[in-house]
C-alpha atoms as one frame of an Amber mdcrd trajectory, in Angstrom:
protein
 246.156  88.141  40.511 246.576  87.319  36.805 247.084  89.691  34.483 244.540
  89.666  31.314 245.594  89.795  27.650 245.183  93.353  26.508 241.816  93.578
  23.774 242.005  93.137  20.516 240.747  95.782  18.099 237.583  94.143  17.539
 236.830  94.088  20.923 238.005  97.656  21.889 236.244  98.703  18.934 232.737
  96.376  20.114 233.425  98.144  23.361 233.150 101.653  22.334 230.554 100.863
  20.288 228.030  99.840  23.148 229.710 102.627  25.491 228.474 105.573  22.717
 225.279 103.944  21.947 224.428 103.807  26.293 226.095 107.475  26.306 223.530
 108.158  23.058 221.324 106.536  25.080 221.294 108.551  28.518 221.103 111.689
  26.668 218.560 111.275  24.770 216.348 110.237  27.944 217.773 113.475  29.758
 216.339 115.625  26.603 219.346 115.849  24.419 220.232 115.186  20.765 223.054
 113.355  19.548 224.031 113.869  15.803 226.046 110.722  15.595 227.541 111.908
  11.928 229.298 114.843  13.192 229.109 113.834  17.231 227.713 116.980  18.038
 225.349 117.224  20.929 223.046 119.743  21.707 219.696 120.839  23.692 216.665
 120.196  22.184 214.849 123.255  24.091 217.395 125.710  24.963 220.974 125.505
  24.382 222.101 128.452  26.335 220.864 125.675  29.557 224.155 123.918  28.663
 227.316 124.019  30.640 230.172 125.357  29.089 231.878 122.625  28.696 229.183
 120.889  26.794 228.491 123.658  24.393 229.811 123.272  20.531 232.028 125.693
  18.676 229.504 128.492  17.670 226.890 127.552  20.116 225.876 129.908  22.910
């Protein structure tokens, strides 16, 4: 087994690109929404629905 060249920082950076935009993505579909300029996420019907975990400083 070979071991691979670590990525650059244009490809880590390419990589969590298309990882936020499929986690964007999935949430949306589930009834989320993502505010990408301050990465907040949030319910769009009822917040208080959220787990803990997921909830924002203030929310809930």
């Amino acid at each position: 087994m070979s071991e691979r060249d670590p990525l650059s920082r244009h490809e880590l950076d390419c990589l969590a690109d298309l990882l936020f935009d499929r986690f964007a993505q999935r949430l949306r579909q589930s009834g989320f929404r993502l505010n990408e300029e301050n990465i907040v996420i949030e319910r769009v019907d009822i917040i208080n629905t959220l787990p803990v975990s997921l909830r924002g400083a203030g929310h809930g």
